[in-house]
N, C-alpha and C positions, 0 to 999 in steps of 0.2 A: 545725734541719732543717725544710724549710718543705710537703714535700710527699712520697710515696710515690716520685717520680721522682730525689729526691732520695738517698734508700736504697738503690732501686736502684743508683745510679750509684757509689755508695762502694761497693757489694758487686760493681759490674765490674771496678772499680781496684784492690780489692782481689784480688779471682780473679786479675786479668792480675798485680798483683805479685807473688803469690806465684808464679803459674805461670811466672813469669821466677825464681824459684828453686826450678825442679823439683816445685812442690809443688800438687798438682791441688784443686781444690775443686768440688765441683759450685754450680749457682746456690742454691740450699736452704741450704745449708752456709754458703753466702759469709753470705747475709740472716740467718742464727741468730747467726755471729757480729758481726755489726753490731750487732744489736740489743743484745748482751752488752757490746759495748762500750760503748753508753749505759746501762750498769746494768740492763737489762730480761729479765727470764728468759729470755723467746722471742723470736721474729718476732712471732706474735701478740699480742704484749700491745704494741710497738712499734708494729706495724700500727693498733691498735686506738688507740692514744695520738696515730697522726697523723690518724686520721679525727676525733679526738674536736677536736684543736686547727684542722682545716679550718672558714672561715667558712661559716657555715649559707646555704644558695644560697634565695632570694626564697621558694621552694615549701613550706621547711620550718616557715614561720610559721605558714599553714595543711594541715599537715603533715597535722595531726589536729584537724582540724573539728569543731566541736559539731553535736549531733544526730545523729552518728556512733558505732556502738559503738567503745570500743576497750577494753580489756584492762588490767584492775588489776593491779598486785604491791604487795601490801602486803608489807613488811619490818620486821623490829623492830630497836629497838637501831641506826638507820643511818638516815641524811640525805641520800638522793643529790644533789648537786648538776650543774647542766649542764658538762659540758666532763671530768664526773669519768669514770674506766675503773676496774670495780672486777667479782671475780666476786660473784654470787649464790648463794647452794642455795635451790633448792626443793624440798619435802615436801608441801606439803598438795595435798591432790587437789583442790580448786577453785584454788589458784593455777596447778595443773598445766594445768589445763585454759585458763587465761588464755594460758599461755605455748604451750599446741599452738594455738589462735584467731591468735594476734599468728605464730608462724611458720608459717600457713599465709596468711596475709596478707602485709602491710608488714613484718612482726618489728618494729614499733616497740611497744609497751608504756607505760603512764606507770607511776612506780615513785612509792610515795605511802609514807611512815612511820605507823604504828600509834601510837596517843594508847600504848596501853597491851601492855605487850610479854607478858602472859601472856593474852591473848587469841588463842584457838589458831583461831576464825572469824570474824574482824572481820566487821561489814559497813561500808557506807562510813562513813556517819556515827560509827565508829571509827576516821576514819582524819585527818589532818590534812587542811586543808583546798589546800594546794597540792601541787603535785610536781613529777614532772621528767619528760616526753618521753626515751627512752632508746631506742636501737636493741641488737639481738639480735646482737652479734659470734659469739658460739659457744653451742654447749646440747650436752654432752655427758650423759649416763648414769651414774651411777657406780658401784659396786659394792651398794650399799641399793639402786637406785633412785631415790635422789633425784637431782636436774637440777643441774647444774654451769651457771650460764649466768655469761658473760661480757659486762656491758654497757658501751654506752657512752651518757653523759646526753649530752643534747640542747637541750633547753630550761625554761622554768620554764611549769607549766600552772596554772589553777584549776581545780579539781573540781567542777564543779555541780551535775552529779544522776546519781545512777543508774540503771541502763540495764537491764532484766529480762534477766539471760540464768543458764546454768548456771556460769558462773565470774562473778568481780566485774569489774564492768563500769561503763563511767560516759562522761558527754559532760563534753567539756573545755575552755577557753579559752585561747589564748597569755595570757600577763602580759606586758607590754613591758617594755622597760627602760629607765628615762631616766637622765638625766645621765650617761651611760656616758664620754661623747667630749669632757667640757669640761675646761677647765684645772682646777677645783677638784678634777675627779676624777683626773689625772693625779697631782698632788700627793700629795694624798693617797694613790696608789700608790705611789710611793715610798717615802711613810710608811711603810704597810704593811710594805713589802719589808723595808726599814731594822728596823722593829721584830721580824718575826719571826724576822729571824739574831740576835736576842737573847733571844726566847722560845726558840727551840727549842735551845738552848742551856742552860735550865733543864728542859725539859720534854721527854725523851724517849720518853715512854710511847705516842705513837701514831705509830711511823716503818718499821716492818718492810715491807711491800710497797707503800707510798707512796713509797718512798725517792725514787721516779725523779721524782715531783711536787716534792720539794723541790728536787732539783737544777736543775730545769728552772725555776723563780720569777722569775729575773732574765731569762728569754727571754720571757718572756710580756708584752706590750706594751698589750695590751687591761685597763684597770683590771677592768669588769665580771667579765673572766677570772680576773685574779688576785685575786679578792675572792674567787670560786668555788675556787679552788683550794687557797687559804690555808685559807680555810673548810673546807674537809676536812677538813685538816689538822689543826684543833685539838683540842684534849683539853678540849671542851665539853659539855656534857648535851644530850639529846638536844631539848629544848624553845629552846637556846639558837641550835642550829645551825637549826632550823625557822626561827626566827623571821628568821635572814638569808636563807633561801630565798625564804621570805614576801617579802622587802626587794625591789623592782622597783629602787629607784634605788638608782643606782652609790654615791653619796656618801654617804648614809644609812649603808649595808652596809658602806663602809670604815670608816667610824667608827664603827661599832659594832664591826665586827673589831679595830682598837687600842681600846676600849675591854676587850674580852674580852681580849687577850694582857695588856693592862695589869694587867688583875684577876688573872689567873693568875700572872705573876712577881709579886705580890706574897703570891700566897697560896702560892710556895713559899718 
């Protein structure tokens, strides 16, 4: 599915199919069960999966300019990577306030991992040193009060310095990405692919609301993407999957990812 026009159009064919056997559906209806049909709970998390796989348009490199504030989420226990759709909670009242700055703005956000997860008020230099650029799909409320958001990554930033405000805040840099587009990295995507229908066939412990990322692997044609997405995917420590975010070039990060599923079938 390569774009939102495309969703829509299987949910007109389908309303006219049915309604050619008496069976009414409104538009809302029709898009819930599409999405279900690719494995996806909602419309929303569907929606959110084809903005996330849309090519980022020229603007979004300097999306988020240095010497600009933008808006920390520090996270524990999690790696966001670009192209990933994943929800968040938030609780603490300085993230809170990161996340009302970014949706009274852009709604963009950079989401950064915590060195150490029982620290309950990082400041930055707690925090790794790169991240990921992510947009604000949803931010609901939930019964505590804490924030339900649902993001989508974007790109991979560096962290530079910190930015004085009342939530954590910091100027950022794109990371570029080389070697994305040449043969050695296309190969070696393949590899990939090849190898993790053999890991995750030993290793089922991180599959529950990912599931629609695995299905999707062999559509995804961009190595740097499937490097990013496979990387989710594993059942790696939290210092492992950093260090591929860290990773700017394509070929590096695939072969680091077949070396980490290697080490995993062998340590089951």
């Amino acid at each position: 599915m390569r774009d939102f026009r495309d969703a829509k159009a299987m949910a007109q064919t389908l309303r006219e199919a049915l309604k050619a056997k008496s069976v009414s559906l409104t538009h809302s209806e029709s898009l819930e069960l599409i999405a279900r049909t690719f494995g996806f709970p909602d419309w929303n998390f569907l929606a959110a999966r084809i903005q996330a796989s849309q090519p980022a348009p020229a603007v979004l490199a300097s999306a988020v300019p240095t010497a600009t504030v933008v808006p920390v989420l520090a996270i524990r226990d999690l790696v966001f990577f670009p192209k990933m759709v994943a929800p968040v909670f938030v609780a603490r009242e300085k993230t809170r306030r990161a996340i009302e700055r970014a949706l009274a703005t852009d709604r963009r956000i950079i989401v950064v991992a915590q060195r150490r997860s029982t620290d309950d008020d990082p400041a930055l230099d707690a925090l790794y040193p790169v991240g990921v650029s992510a947009g604000i799909v949803s931010c609901v409320t939930i019964v505590d009060g804490t924030l339900k958001l649902m993001l989508s990554g974007l790109a991979r930033m560096s962290v530079l310095r910190p930015v004085e405000e009342n939530f954590l805040a910091a100027e950022v840099a794109p990371i570029e990405e080389t070697r994305g587009q040449t043969v050695e990295a296309a190969a070696l995507a393949r590899a990939v692919l090849d190898a993790y229908q053999v890991y995750a066939n030993v290793d089922y412990s991180n599959l529950p609301w990912t599931l629609p990322s695995r299905l999707l692997l062999p559509s995804i044609g961009d190595p740097g993407e499937l490097a990013d997405t496979v990387a989710s995917l594993l059942s790696a420590g939290i210092d492992q999957r950093q260090q591929l975010l860290e990773t700017g070039d394509v070929v590096t990060r695939l072969e680091k990812i077949l070396e980490l599923m290697k080490a995993g079938q062998q340590a089951a």
